[in-house]
Each structure stands twice: as structure tokens, then as C-alpha cells.
C-alpha positions, 0 to 999 in steps of 0.5 A, a space after each residue: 163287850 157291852 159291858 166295857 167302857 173303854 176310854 183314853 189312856 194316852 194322846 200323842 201328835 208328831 208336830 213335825 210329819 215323819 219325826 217324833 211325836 208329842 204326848 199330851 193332856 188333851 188336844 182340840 179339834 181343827 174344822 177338818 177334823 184333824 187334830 191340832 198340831 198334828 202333822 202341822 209341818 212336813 219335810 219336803 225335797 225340791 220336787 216337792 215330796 215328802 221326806 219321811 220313813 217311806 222315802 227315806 229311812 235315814 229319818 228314822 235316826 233323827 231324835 226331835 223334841 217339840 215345845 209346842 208352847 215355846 213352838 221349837 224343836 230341838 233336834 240331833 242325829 249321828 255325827 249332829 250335835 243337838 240344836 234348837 230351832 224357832 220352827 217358825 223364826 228359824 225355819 231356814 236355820 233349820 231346813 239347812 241343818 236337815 239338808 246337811 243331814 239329808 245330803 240334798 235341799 229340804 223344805 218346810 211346809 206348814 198346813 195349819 187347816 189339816 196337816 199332812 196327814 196320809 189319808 186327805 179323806 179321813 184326816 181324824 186321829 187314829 185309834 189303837 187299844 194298849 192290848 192291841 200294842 201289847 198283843 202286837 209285842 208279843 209276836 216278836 220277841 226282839 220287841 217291847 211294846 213301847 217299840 211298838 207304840 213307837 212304830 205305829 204313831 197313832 194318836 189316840 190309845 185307849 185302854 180297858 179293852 181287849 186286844 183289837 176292840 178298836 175293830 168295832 170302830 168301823 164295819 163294812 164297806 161305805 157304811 162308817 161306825 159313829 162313836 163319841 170320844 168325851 163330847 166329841 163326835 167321830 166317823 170310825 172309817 176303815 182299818 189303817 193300811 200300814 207300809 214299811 215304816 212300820 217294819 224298821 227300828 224306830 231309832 235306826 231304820 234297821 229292818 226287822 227281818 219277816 216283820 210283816 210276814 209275821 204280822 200279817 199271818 197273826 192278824 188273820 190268825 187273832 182277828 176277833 169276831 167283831 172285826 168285819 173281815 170284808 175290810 181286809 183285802 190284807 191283814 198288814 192294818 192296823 189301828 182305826 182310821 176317822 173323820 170328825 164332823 165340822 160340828 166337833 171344831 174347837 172341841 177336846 179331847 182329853 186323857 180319861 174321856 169315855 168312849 161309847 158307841 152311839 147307836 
């Protein structure tokens, strides 16, 4: 394992929480540790909660495309011709439109500090390896790895590592592995708690039938030696959960960044 260098392959954020991500170049770093752009807007219903795959599924059957330089957001879904929105501009535009859709009023709210990401304490961008994916792909014959990519929404993926190296990134309980990405610090934390998102068609919302009961049996049956197995009071996680330090605001990360390890 010393001898690996892994780095990045790929850099996705989802402007919008719940809908479809972006994949870029590089991304900078906000104070919080989050990255720019990422879960920047979240659909809310008048109680104020989320909208998203938890809640309700028929989000999974909305197709979005962001232009984070032009900052709109072109949208479709079943029986709803694809429009474009100014997020900011026309939010009410667009909030009508997601309202019709959804049958009930929906908000959008806009955090430019953190997001909304699920865990306020480690709000840093989640790392998952492509051997993970495609080991992942490989448990259900009914999925290929892009499905799977899809389903899992990490931000960064990294590649030149065996399946679940990420493991490495976080280690016992309150104690936190400090690696760096490029020039930017990170806190590796735990891993990545999943919930039912994850067992649904990404287009559809259709369930796959024993996905976690498949899941969860093979990731106790392949956690590597390097995985700290007091972390898992469950094996339904997946992909690393960070923080970045104040000290790292503005900077980059980058499609090719190594990663090591600091001691």
C-alpha cells in the first residue's frame, strides 16, 4: 500500500440538493470546508424540509442540467417539457414549475457559506475510489458502474487504488486521519452512512429488490485489512466523510491532484 499514489480522477458537485450533479475541472474550497457550488440550493416544502430522494422519490425522475457560469438550470421530467431557469432571477419561475411537478408548494433555499450538506459537522466533499464503484457494480448484475456512480453522489473519485482503499482515510473512533489533496488539507472522519437513495433507479425511483441486503452482506464479506472495523456498527457505508480546516478557504482542488497520507 505504500507504494500507491492515488489521485483524482474525477470532481462532481450537485448545485441543486437532490438533483443531478455537475462534473468539473477543479472546485475551490468555502471557510466551512464544503465545496463551492455544492448543495448551494435545496428544495424545501412549506414546513420547511427537504425535498429530496428520502422523502420523496419522484425527484429521482427529474433530469437537470446546471450552468454554474451562466448560473441556470435547465430542467425536465415525465409529461414536463424541458425549461430553463435564471436559479437566481427566476427562482419563483422555477419553484412554480417544481410545484406543479411535485403537487404541493416548494421552496428554494440558497446557503452560500455551507450548502446543505447531510452531516453540518463534516461538511468536507466525500471521497470514493473508481475500484470501489466497480467492485460495488459487480454485486448486481442488473447495474453498471456509471449507475452506480450515480447513485452514490460523492464528490471526489480517485483513482490508482484498489477497491475501498479510501477505508484508509478514517480510523477509530474520535481520533480522524489528516491526508492532503494537491495542497489542500483534509480531516478523513468516518465512514459514509447510506440510506435508501441509494437502493433506487437513479432515473426512475424503482427499487432494487435486496439491494442493501445484498450490499450489506458483501461489504462485511470484502472489508479490506485496512478498514477499521470498529466503525462499522453497520455495513450499509460507504465512501469517506471529511472536514477541511479553515486554513485551506479558497484553495483548489483539481482533476490529477495526488494524495498522501501525512504522517
Amino acid at each position: 500500500m505504500n507504494n500507491i499514489i492515488p489521485f483524482v480522477s474525477k470532481l462532481f458537485i450537485y448545485p441543486i440538493k437532490a438533483l443531478d450533479g455537475v462534473e468539473v475541472e477543479s472546485v475551490r474550497i468555502l471557510n466551512s470546508g464544503a465545496l463551492q457550488f455544492d448543495r448551494e440550493f435545496a428544495i424545501v416544502d412549506e414546513s420547511g424540509n427537504f425535498v429530496n430522494g428520502k422523502s420523496n422519490q419522484r425527484v429521482h425522475a427529474i433530469r437537470s442540467r446546471f450552468d454554474l457560469n451562466n448560473n441556470t438550470v435547465t430542467v425536465s421530467a415525465p409529461k414536463f417539457a424541458e425549461v430553463t431557469f435564471h436559479i437566481k432571477d427566476e427562482r419563483k419561475a422555477f419553484e412554480g414549475w417544481l410545484s406543479e411537478y411535485f403537487g404541493f408548494p416548494v421552496q428554494i433555499k440558497q446557503n452560500l457559506d455551507m450548502g446543505f450538506p447531510d452531516d453540518t459537522v463534516s461538511p468536507g466533499p466525500t471521497i470514493i475510489s473508481t475500484a470501489t464503484l466497480e467492485a460495488v457494480a459487480s454485486w448486481y448484475p442488473q447495474l453498471d458502474v456509471e449507475e452506480v456512480r450515480l447513485r452514490f453522489r460523492s464528490n471526489i473519485e480517485i483513482s490508482s487504488v484498489p477497491a475501498f482503499w479510501e477505508d484508509c482515510l478514517f480510523t477509530e473512533a474520535n481520533q480522524t486521519v489528516d491526508f492532503q489533496i494537491g495542497d489542500v488539507k483534509f480531516i478523513g472522519v468516518n465512514p459514509c452512512q447510506r440510506c435508501v437513495v441509494v437502493t433506487r433507479n437513479t432515473q426512475t425511483g424503482t427499487q432494487l429488490p435486496n439491494f442493501q441486503k445484498t450490499f450489506v452482506v458483501q461489504r462485511r464479506q470484502t472489508l479490506p485489512k485496512w478498514s477499521n472495523k470498529s466503525r462499522f456498527n453497520h455495513f450499509f457505508r460507504l465512501a469517506v466523510n471529511t472536514r477541511i480546516p479553515t486554513s485551506e478557504e479558497a484553495k483548489l482542488i483539481s482533476i490529477d491532484d495526488k494524495i498522501h497520507i501525512l504522517p
